[in-house]
N, C-alpha and C positions, 0 to 999 in steps of 0.2 A: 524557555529561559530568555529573559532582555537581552539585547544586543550590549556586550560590556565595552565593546572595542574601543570605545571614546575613553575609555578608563585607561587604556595603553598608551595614551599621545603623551608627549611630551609637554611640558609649560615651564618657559622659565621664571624665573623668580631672582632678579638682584644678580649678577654675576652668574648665577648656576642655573644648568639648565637638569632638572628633574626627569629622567625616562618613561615616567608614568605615574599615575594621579592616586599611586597607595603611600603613604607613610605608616610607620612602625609609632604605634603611641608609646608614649615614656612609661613604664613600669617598674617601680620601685623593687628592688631585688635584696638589698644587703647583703653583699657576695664580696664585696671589696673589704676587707680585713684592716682596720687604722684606716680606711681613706683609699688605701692604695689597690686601684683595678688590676687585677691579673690578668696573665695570657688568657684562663677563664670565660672573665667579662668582653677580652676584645675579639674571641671565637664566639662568643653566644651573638655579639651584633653580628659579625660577620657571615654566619651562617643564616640568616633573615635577608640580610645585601643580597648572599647569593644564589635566594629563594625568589626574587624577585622584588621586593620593597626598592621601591623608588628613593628613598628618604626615609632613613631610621631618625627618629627624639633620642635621645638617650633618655636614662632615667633620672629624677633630679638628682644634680651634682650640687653640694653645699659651697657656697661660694665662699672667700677665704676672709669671714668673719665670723669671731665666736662665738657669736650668740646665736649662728644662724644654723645650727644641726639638733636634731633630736633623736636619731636614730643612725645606732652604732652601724661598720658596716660598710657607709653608702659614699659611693666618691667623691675624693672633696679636691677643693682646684687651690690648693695650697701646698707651697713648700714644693723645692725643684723634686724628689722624688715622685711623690704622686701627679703633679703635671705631667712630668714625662710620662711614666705609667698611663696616665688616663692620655696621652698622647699615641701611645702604642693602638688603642683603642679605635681613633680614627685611620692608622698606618692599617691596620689590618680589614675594617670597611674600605678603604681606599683600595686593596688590595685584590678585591672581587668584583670594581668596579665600581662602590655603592659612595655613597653620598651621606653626612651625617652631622646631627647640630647634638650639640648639648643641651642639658635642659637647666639651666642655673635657677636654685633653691634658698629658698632662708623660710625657717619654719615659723615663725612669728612668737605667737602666744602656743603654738605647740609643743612647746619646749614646758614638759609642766615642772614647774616652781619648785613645786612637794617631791621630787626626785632629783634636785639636784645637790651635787656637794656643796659644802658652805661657801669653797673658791672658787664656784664658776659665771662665769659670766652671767648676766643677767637677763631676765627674762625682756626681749623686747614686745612691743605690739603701740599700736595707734593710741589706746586709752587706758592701758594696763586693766581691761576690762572683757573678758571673753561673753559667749555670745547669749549664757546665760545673766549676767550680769556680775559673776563673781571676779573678785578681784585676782588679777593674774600680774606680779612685780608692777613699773612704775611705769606711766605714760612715754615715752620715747621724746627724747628731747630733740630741738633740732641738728646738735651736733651728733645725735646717735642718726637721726634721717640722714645725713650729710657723711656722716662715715660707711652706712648701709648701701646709701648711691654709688659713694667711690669704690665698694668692692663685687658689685656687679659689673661695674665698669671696667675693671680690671679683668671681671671676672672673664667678659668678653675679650680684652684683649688678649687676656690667655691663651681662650681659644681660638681668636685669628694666629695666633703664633703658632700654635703645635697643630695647624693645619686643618681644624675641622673646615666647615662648608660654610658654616653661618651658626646660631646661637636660638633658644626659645628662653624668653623666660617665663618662670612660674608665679600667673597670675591667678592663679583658679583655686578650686576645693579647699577657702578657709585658711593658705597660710597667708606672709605679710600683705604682700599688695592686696589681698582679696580682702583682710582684715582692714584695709586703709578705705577701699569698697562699700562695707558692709556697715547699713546705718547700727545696727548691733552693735560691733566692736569700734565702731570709730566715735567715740564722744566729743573728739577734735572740737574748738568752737578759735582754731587758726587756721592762719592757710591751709592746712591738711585736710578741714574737717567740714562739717558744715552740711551744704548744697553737694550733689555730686558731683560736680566740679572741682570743688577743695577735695571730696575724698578720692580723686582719682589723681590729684596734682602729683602723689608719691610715685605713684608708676608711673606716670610721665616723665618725671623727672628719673629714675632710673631708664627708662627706656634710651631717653636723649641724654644721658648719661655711656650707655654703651654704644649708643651711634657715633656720638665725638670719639670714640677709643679707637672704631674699626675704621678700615677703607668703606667708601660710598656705595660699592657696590654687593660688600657683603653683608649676606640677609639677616635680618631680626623677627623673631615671630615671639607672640604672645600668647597664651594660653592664659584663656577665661572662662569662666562657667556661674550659674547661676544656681547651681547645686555645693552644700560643703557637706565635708567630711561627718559631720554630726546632726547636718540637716538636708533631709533630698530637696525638699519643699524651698529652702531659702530661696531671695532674691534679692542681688542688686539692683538689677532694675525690674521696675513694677511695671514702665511701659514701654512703645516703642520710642517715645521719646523720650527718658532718662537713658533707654540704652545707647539712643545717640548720642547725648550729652559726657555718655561713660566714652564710647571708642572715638571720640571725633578727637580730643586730644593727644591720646595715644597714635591714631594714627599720625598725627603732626607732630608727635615727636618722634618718631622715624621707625615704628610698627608697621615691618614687609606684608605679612602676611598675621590672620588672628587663627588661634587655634582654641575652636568652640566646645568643649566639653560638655556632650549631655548625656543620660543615660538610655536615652531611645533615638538616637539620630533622627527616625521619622515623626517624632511628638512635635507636633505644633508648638511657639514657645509663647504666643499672645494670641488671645481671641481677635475672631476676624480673619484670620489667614492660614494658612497650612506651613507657613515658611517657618523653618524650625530655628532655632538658634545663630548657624551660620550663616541663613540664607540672608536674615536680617542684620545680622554685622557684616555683612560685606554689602549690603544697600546703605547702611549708614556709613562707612569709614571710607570707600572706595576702595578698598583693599580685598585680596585674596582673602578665601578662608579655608581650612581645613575642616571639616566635620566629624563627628567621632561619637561613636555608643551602639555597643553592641551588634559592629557590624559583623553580617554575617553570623550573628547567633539566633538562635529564639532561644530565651531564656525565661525556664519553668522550676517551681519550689513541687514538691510533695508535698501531702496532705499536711504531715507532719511539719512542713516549713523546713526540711533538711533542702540542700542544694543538689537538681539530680543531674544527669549530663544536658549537657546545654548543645541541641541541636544545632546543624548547620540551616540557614534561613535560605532562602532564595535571594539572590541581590536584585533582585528586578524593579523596588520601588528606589532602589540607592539607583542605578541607573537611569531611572526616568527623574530623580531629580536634580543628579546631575546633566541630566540632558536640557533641564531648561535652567539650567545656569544659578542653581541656588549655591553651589558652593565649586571649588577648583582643586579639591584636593581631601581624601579620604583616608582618617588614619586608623589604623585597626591594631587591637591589642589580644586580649585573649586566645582569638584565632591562631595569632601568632603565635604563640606561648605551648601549644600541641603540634601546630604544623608547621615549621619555617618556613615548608617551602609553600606556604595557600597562596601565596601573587601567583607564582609561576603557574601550580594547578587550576585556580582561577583563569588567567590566561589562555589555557591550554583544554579546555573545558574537564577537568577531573572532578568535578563537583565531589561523585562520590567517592573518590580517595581520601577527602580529607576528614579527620576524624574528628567524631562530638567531645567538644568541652569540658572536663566533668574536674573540678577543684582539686580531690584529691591526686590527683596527673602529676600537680602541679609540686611536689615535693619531690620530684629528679626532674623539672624541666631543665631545659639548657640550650 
């Protein structure tokens, strides 16, 4: 097995200093009843803190605008109850030691049209157009971009107030920003739209949006991916230079670190190079990156295409490329979701303690 000990150093990032180079990827749960986190939600981070995770995501939290949930359930950072609540949630990471950001949410055009009641808020998205080209409610005016900014912003000052660490927002897997992204859904022909530069103006401007709320030294990450929810295949950018053109502003609008969402952390992400997703946003942005997909699994279908246990991998090639600097920071999900405690066994060389993967597990995880 590689030498993982580089994985145990310490890096800070922005005011905090991180224990070591694992983060917890955000994992949507719906366990939170109305919005409001339980003792539940703030023992199941806790117990991954005190497994060894360096820095827990949380899972996305809906930020406190209405148009911005589609899925009952999931913690929303609105109204003095559930803050506090979802505030207890960092009180008890905090309380093992651990470290941890929120992961602020607005679902875009996920929110489908055809299931909501007649009084609800309205469907937002870049061109009222989803990615087939069907019509999904009405293009997003600038006072709806301008209202969507102000409650990320917020959404961030929230969580500098009830203590978390620093903040991620969700730029990734198809919902808003990734929609403002995505030559597909953005038909924009204003500022928003256009050139990649008009489609990435909306997360910038949210970005530097929750920078002006927080103190300077508390961290912002951004989670991006070139995969969505209804297409592996998609892409925002086609090369390495639209991908520049995507992270160069974001990083100047005050994006700490990026968090690269891919499905095979070791897949190449452009011909010509082996350097996979993060390794090339953090060559264009100057910034950290976290890396993320399937660490730690090899993950196999049966003949039949059913999902069967998802073996534990060797980390040896995640080692050798973080040995030569393609990324600073590794987040891992599923592993986590069987084993809390894989950092520490990891650390401690337990390979074979920790158990395979296998979906069905996953209806009493905690």
């Amino acid at each position: 097995m590689a030498d993982l000990s580089a994985l145990f150093t310490p890096f800070q990032l922005g005011e905090i200093t991180i224990p070591n180079r694992f983060v917890m990827a955000p994992m949507t749960r719906s366990r939170s009843p109305g919005g409001l986190a339980g003792e539940d939600v703030a023992q199941y981070y806790a117990r991954r803190a005190a497994g060894g995770v360096g820095l827990i995501v949380t899972e996305g939290v809906w930020i406190d605008e209405p148009s911005a949930s589609y899925i009952d359930n999931v913690p929303t950072l609105s109204g003095p109850e559930r803050l506090s609540a979802f505030g207890r949630v960092a009180d008890a990471v905090h309380a093992v030691g651990g470290l941890i950001f929120p992961q602020l949410w607005h679902s875009g055009l996920h929110r489908h049209s055809d299931k909501l009641s007649p009084d609800a808020p309205p469907v937002l998205s870049p061109s009222g157009v989803a990615a087939d080209g069907s019509s999904v409610g009405a293009p997003m005016s600038e006072a709806d971009i301008a209202r969507v900014v102000d409650a990320y912003g917020r959404g961030a000052q929230d969580a500098q107030r009830l203590g978390f660490d620093g903040i991620e927002i969700h730029g990734a897997h198809g919902y808003l920003s990734d929609q403002f992204f995505l030559a597909a859904t953005n038909h924009r022909q204003d500022r928003y739209g256009g050139d990649i530069a008009g489609r990435t103006r909306f997360a910038a401007e949210v970005v530097a949006e929750c920078r002006r709320r927080v103190r300077p030294g508390f961290p912002i990450g951004f989670r991006m991916s070139q995969w969505k929810l209804w297409d592996y295949d998609a892409r925002i950018a086609a090369s390495p230079q639209e991908l520049e053109a995507l992270v160069t502003p974001l990083a100047e609008a005050g994006v700490d670190i990026f968090h690269c969402s891919t499905r095979r952390y070791w897949k190449p992400e452009f011909e010509g190079s082996d350097l996979n997703l993060a390794g090339w946003v953090k060559k264009f942005s100057g910034r950290p990156t976290i890396t993320v997909g399937s660490v730690g699994l090899a993950d196999a279908l049966d003949p039949g295409g059913e999902r069967k246990a998802i073996d534990n991998a060797p980390l040896d090639e995640l080692a050798q490329r973080f040995g030569r600097g393609e990324f600073d920071l590794v987040a891992v999900g599923r592993a986590l979701l069987i084993t809390p405690d894989w950092v520490n066994k990891v650390r401690e060389g337990r390979l074979s303690e920790i158990e395979a993967f296998y979906p069905k597990k996953l209806v009493n995880f905690y």
